[in-house]
Chimera marker file (.cmm) of the C-alpha trace (Angstrom):
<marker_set name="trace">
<marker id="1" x="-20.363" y="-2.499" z="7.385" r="1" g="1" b="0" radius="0.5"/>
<marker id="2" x="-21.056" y="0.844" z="9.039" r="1" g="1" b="0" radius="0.5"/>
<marker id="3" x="-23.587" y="1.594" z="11.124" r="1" g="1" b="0" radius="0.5"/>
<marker id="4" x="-24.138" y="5.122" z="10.959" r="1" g="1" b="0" radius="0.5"/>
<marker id="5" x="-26.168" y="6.606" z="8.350" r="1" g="1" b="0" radius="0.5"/>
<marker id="6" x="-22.915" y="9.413" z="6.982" r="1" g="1" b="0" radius="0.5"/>
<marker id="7" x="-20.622" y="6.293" z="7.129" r="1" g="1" b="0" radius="0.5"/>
<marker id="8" x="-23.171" y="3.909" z="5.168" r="1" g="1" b="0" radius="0.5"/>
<marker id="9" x="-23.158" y="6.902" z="2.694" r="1" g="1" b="0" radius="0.5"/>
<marker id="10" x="-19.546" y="7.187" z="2.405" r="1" g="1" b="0" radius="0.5"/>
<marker id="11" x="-18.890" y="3.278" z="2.010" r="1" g="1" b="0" radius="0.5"/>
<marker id="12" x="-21.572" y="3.817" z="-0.994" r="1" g="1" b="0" radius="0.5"/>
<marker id="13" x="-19.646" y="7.700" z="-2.499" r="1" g="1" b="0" radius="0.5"/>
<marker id="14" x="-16.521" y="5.982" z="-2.380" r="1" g="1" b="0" radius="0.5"/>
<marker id="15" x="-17.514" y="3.063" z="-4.326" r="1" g="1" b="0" radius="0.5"/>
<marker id="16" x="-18.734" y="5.101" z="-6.872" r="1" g="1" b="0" radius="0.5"/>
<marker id="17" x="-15.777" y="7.049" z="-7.086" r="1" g="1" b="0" radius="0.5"/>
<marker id="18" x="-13.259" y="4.226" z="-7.573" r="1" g="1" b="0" radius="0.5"/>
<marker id="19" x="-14.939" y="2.843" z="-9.943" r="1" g="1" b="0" radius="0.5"/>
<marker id="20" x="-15.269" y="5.709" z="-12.292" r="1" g="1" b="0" radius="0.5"/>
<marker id="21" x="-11.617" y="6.229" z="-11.209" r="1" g="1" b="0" radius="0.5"/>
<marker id="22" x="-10.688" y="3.260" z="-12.177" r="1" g="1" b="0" radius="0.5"/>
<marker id="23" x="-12.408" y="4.014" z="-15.725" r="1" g="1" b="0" radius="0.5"/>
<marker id="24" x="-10.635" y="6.567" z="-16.283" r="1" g="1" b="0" radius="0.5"/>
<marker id="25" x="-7.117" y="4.917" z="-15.322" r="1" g="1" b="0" radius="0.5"/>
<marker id="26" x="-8.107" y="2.179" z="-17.776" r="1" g="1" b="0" radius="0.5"/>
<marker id="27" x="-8.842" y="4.811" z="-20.541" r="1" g="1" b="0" radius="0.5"/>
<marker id="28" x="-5.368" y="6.483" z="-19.840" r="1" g="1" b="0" radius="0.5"/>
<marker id="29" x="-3.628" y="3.017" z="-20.596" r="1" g="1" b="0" radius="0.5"/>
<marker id="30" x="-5.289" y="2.385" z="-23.401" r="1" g="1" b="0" radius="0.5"/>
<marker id="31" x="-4.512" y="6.105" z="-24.764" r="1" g="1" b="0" radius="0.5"/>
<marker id="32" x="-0.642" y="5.289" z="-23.969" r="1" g="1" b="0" radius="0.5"/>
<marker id="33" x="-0.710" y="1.684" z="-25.944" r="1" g="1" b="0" radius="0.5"/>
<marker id="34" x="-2.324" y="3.600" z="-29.148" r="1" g="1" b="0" radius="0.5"/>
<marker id="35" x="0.554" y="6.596" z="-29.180" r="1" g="1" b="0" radius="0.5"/>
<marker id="36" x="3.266" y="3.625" z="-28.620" r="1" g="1" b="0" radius="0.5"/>
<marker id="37" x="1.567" y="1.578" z="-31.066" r="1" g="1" b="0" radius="0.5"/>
<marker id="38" x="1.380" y="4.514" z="-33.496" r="1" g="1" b="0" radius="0.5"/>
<marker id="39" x="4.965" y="5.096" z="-33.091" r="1" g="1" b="0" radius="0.5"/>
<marker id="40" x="6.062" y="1.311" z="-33.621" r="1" g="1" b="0" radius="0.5"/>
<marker id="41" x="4.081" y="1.060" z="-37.110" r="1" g="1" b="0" radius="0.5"/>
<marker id="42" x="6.749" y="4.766" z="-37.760" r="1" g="1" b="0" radius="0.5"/>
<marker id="43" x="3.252" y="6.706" z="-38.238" r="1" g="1" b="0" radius="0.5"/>
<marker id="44" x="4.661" y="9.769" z="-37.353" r="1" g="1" b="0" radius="0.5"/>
<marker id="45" x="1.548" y="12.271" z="-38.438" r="1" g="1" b="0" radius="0.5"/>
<marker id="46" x="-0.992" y="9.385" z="-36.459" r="1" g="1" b="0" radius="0.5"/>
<marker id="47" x="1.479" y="8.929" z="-33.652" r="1" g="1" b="0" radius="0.5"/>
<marker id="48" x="1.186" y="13.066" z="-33.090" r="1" g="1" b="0" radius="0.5"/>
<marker id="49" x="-2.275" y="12.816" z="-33.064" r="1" g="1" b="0" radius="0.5"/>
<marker id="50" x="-1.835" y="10.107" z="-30.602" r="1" g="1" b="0" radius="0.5"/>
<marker id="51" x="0.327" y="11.715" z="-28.585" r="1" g="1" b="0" radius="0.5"/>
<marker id="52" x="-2.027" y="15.064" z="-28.418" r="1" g="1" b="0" radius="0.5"/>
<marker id="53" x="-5.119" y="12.959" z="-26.907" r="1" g="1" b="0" radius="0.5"/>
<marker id="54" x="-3.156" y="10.803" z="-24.476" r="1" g="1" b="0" radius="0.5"/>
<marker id="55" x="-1.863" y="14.473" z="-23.001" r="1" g="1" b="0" radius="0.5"/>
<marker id="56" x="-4.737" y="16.022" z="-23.459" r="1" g="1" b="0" radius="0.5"/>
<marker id="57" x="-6.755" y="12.990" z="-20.848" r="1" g="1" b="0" radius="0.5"/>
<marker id="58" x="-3.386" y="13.210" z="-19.010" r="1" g="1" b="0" radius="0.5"/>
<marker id="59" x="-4.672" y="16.878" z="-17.973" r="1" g="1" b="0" radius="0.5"/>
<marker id="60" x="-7.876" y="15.962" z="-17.497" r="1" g="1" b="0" radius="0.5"/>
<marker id="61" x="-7.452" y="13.153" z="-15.108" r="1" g="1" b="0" radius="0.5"/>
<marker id="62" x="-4.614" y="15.789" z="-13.142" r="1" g="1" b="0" radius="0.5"/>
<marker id="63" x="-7.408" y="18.377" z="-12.930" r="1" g="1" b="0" radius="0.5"/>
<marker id="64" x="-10.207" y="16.210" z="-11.330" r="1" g="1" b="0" radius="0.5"/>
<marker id="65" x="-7.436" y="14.623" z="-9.384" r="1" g="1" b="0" radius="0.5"/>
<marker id="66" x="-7.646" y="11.043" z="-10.774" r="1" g="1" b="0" radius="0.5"/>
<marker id="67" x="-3.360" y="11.154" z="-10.766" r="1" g="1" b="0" radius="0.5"/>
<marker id="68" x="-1.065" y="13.341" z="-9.515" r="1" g="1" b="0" radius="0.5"/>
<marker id="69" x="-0.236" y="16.572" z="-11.708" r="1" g="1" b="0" radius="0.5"/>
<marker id="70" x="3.410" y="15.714" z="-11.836" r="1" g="1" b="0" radius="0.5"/>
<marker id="71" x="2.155" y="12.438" z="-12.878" r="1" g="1" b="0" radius="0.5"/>
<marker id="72" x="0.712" y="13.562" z="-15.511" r="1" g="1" b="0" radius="0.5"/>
<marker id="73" x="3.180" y="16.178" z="-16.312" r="1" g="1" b="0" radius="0.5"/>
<marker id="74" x="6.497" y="13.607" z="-16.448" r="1" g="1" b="0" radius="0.5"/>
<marker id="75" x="4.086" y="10.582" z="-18.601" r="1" g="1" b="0" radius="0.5"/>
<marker id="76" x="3.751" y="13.455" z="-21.141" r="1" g="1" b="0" radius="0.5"/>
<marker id="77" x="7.133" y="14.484" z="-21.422" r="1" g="1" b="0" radius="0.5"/>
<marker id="78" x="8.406" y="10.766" z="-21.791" r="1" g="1" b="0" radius="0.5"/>
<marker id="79" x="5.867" y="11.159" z="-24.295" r="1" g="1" b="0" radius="0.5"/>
<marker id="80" x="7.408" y="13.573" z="-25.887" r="1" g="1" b="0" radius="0.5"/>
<marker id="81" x="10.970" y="12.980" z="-25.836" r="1" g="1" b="0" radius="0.5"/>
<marker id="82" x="9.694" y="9.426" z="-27.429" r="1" g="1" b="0" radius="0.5"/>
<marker id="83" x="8.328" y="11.063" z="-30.480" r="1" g="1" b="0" radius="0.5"/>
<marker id="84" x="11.022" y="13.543" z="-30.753" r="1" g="1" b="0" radius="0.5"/>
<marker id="85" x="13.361" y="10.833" z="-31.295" r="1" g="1" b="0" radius="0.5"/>
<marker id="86" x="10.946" y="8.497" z="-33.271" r="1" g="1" b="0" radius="0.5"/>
<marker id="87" x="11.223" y="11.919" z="-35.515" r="1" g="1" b="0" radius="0.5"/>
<marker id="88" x="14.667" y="12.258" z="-35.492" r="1" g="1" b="0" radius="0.5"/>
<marker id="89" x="15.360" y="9.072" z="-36.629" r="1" g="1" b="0" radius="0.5"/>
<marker id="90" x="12.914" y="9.466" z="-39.393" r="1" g="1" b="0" radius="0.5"/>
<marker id="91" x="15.438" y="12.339" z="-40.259" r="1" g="1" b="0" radius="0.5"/>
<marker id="92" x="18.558" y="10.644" z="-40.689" r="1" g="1" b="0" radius="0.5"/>
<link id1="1" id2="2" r="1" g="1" b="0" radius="0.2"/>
<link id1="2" id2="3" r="1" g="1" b="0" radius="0.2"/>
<link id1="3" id2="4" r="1" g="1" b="0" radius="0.2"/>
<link id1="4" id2="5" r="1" g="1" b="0" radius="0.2"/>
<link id1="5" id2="6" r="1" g="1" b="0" radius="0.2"/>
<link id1="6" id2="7" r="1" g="1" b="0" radius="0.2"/>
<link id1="7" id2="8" r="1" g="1" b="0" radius="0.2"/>
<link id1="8" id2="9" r="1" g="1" b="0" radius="0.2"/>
<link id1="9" id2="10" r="1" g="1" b="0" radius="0.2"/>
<link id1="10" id2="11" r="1" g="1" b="0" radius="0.2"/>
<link id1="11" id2="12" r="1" g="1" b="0" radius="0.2"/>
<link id1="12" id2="13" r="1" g="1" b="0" radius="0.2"/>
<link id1="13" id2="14" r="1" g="1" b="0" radius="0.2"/>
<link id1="14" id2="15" r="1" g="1" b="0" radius="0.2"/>
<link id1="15" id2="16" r="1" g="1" b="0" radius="0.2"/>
<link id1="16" id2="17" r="1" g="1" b="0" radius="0.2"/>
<link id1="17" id2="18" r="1" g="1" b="0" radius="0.2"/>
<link id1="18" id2="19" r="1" g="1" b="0" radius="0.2"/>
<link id1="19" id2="20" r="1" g="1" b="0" radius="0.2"/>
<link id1="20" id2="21" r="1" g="1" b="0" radius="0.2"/>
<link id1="21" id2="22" r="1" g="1" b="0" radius="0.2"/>
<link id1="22" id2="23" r="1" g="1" b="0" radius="0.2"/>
<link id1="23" id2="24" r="1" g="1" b="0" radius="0.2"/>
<link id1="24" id2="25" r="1" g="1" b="0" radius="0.2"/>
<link id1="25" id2="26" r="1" g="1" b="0" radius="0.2"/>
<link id1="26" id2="27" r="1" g="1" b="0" radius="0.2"/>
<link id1="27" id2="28" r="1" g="1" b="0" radius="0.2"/>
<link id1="28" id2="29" r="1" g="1" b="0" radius="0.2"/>
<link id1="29" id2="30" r="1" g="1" b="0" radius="0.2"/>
<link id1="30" id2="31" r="1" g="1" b="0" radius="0.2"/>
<link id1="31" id2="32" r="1" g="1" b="0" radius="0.2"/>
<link id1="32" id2="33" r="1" g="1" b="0" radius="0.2"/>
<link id1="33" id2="34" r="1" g="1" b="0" radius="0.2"/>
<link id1="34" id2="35" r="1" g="1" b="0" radius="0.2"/>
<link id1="35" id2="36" r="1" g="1" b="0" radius="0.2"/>
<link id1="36" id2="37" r="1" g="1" b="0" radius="0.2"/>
<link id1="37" id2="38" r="1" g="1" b="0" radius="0.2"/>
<link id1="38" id2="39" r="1" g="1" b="0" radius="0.2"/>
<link id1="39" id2="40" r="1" g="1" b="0" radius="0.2"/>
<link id1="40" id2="41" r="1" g="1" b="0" radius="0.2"/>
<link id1="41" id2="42" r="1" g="1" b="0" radius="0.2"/>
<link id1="42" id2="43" r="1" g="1" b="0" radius="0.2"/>
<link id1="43" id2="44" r="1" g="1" b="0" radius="0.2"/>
<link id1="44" id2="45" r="1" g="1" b="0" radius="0.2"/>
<link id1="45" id2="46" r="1" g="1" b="0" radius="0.2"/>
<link id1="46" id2="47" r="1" g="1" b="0" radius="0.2"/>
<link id1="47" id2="48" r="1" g="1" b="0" radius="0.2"/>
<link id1="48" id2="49" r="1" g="1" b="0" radius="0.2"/>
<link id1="49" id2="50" r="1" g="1" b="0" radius="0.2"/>
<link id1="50" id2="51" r="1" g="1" b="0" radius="0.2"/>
<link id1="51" id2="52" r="1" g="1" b="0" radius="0.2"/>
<link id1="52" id2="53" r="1" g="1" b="0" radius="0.2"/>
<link id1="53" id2="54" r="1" g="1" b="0" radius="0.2"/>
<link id1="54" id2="55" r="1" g="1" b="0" radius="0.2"/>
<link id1="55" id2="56" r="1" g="1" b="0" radius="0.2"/>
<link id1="56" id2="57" r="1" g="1" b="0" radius="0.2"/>
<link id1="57" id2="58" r="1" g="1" b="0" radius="0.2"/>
<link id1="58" id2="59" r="1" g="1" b="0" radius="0.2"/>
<link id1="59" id2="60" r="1" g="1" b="0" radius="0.2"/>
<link id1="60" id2="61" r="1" g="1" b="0" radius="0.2"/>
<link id1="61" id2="62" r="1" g="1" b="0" radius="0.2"/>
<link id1="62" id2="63" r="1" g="1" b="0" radius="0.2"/>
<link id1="63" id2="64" r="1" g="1" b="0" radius="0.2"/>
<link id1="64" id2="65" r="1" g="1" b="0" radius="0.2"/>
<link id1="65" id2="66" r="1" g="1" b="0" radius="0.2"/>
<link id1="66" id2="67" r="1" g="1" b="0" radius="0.2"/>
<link id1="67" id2="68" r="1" g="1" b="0" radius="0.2"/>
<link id1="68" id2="69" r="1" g="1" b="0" radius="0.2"/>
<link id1="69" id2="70" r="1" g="1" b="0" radius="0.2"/>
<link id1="70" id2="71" r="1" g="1" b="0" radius="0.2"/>
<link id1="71" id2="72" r="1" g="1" b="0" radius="0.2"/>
<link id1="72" id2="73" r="1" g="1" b="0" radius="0.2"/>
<link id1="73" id2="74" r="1" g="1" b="0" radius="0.2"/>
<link id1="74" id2="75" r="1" g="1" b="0" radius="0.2"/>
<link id1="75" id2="76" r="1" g="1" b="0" radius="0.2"/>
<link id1="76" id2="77" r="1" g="1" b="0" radius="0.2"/>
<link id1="77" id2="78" r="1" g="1" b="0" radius="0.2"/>
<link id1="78" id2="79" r="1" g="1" b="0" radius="0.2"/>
<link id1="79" id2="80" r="1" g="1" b="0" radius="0.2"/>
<link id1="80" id2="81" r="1" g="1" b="0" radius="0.2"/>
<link id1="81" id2="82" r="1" g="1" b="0" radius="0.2"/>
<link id1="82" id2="83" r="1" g="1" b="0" radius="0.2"/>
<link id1="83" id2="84" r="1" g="1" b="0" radius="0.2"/>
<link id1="84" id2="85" r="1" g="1" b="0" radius="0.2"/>
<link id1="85" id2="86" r="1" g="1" b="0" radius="0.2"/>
<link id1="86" id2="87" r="1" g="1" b="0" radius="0.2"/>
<link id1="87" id2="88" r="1" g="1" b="0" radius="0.2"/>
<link id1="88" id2="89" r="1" g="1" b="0" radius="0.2"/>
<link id1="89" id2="90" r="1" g="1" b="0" radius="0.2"/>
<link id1="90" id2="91" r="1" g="1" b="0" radius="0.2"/>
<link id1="91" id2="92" r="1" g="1" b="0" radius="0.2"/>
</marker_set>
C-alpha cells in the first residue's frame, strides 16, 4: 500500500474507476448478445432497434474513453454489415 497521502488517493480513484469501467464493459456485452440474439430469432425491425442502442453505448463508452474510438467504430460496422446481410437474406 502507498504511503503518501496523493498515492493512497490514487490507489482509492483508480478503484473507483475500474469498477465503473468495468460496468460499463459488461453493459456493452450484454447490448451485443441482445442485437445478435435479435438477429438469430430473424427480428429484423427489433434487431434495428438493437443494433441502434448497442452503437449508440458504443459512442458513449469511446467518448468518456472506456474503449478505444476505433474500437468502437469497427464493433459497429461488423454490426452493421451483420444486419445488412441478415436483411438481404430476408430479401431473397
Amino acid at each position: 500500500m502507498a504511503n503518501i497521502k496523493s498515492a493512497k488517493k490514487r490507489v482509492l480513484t483508480s478503484e473507483k474507476r475500474r469498477l465503473r469501467n468495468r460496468s460499463v464493459k459488461t453493459n456493452l456485452k450484454t447490448n451485443q448478445k441482445y442485437f445478435l440474439a435479435a438477429l438469430a430469432e430473424g427480428d429484423e425491425q427489433k434487431a434495428f432497434d438493437a443494433m441502434r442502442q448497442t452503437a449508440k453505448k458504443f459512442d458513449k463508452a469511446a467518448a468518456k474513453g472506456i474503449i478505444h474510438k476505433n474500437t468502437a467504430n469497427r464493433r459497429k460496422s461488423k454490426n452493421a454489415k451483420k444486419l445488412h446481410a441478415a436483411s438481404q437474406q430476408n430479401v431473397e
